[in-house]
N, C-alpha and C positions, 0 to 999 in steps of 0.2 A: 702581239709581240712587237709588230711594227711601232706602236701606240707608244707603247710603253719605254723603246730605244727613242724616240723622237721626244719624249718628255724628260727622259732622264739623261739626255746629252743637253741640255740646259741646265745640268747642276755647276757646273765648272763657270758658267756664263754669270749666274746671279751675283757671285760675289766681285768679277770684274765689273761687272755695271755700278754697283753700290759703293763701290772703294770711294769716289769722288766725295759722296756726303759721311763717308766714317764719320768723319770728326768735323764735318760742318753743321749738324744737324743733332740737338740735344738724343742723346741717345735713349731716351724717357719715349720721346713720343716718337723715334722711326719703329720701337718695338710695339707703341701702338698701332701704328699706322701697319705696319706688317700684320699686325693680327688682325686688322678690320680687312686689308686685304683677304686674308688666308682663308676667312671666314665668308667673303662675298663669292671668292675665286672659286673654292670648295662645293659650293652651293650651287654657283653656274656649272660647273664639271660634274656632278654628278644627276644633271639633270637635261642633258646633251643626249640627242640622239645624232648631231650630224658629227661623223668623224673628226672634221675642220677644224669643229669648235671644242672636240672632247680636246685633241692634242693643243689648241692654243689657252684654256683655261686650263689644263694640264701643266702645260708650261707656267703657265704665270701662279699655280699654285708653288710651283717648286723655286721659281725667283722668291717670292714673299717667305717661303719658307729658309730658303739662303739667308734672306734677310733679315728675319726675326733670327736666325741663328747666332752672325756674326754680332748684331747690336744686344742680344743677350748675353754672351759670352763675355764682351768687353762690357757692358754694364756691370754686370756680378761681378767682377774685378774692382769695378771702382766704389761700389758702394760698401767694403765692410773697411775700417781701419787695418792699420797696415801691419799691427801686430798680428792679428788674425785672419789676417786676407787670407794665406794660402790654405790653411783649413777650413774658412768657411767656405769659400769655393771651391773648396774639394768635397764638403758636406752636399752642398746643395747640387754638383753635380751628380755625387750619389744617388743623391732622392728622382734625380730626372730620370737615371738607368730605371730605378724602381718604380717610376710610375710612369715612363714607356714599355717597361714589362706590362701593367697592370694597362695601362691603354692598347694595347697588344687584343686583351682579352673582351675587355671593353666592345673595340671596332669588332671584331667577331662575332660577340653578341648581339650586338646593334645588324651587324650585319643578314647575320642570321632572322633576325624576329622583323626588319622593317628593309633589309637591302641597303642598295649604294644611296639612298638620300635620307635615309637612318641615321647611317652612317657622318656622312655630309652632316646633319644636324646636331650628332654629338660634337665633332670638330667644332662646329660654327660656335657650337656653347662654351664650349672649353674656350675659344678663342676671347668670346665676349667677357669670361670671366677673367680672362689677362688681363683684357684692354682696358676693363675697369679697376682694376687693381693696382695694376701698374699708373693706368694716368691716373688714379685718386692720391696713391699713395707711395708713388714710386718719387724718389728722391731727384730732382735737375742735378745733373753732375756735369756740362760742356762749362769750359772757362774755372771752372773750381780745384782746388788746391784736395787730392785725395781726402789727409785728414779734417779739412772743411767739411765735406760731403756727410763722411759717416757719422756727425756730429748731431 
């Protein structure tokens, strides 16, 4: 319980530390850079036997996860034109409810049949399959004019 109060009173923190590069830093690759994070972090946390280090790679899973949150959020903003912005971003947040349900069920199974670096290993996958998706084929949008971008 201790654990878990000392990991999740650093949610509030992640996005004061990251506000400085919002907007200094192509928002393409800080959503990479968080998921290689998320992925490395996840992996050292669930493979921890010293408390020390379960809570500080605990910690730093929930910053990168802060992080990939805010620079997803404002990504999916800027990449669809502006006729259709607020419905496709309200499509696509849909599909995230539904397939955090469905990762829900996922981590459980994983859970179940391999434990916490089962577990740790579907993340890391998920994660890797962002990082390559997004930086192959995710669109530069810092310095560009919206409907530039979704062009």
């Amino acid at each position: 319980m201790e654990y878990a109060f000392l990991i999740a009173i650093a949610n509030p923190i992640g996005p004061l530390l990251c506000f400085s590069i919002a907007d200094r830093i192509e928002r393409k690759w800080q959503i990479v850079w968080a998921g290689v994070s998320i992925g490395a972090f996840i992996y050292f946390f669930a493979n921890q036997g010293n408390p020390a280090l379960i809570i500080t790679f605990g910690v730093l899973v929930t910053l990168a996860n802060n992080w990939m949150s805010f620079a997803f959020h404002n990504y999916q903003g800027e990449i669809f034109p502006t006729r259709i912005r607020a419905r496709a971003v309200g499509f696509v947040y849909a599909w995230s409810r539904v397939s955090a349900a469905f990762a829900g069920l996922f981590i459980g199974f994983f859970l179940r049949q391999g434990g916490t670096p089962a577990v740790a290993l579907f993340i890391a996958g998920a994660m890797a399959i962002m990082v390559i998706t997004i930086g192959a084929f995710g669109p530069k949008t810092r310095g560009l004019p919206l409907e530039a971008i979704s062009r």
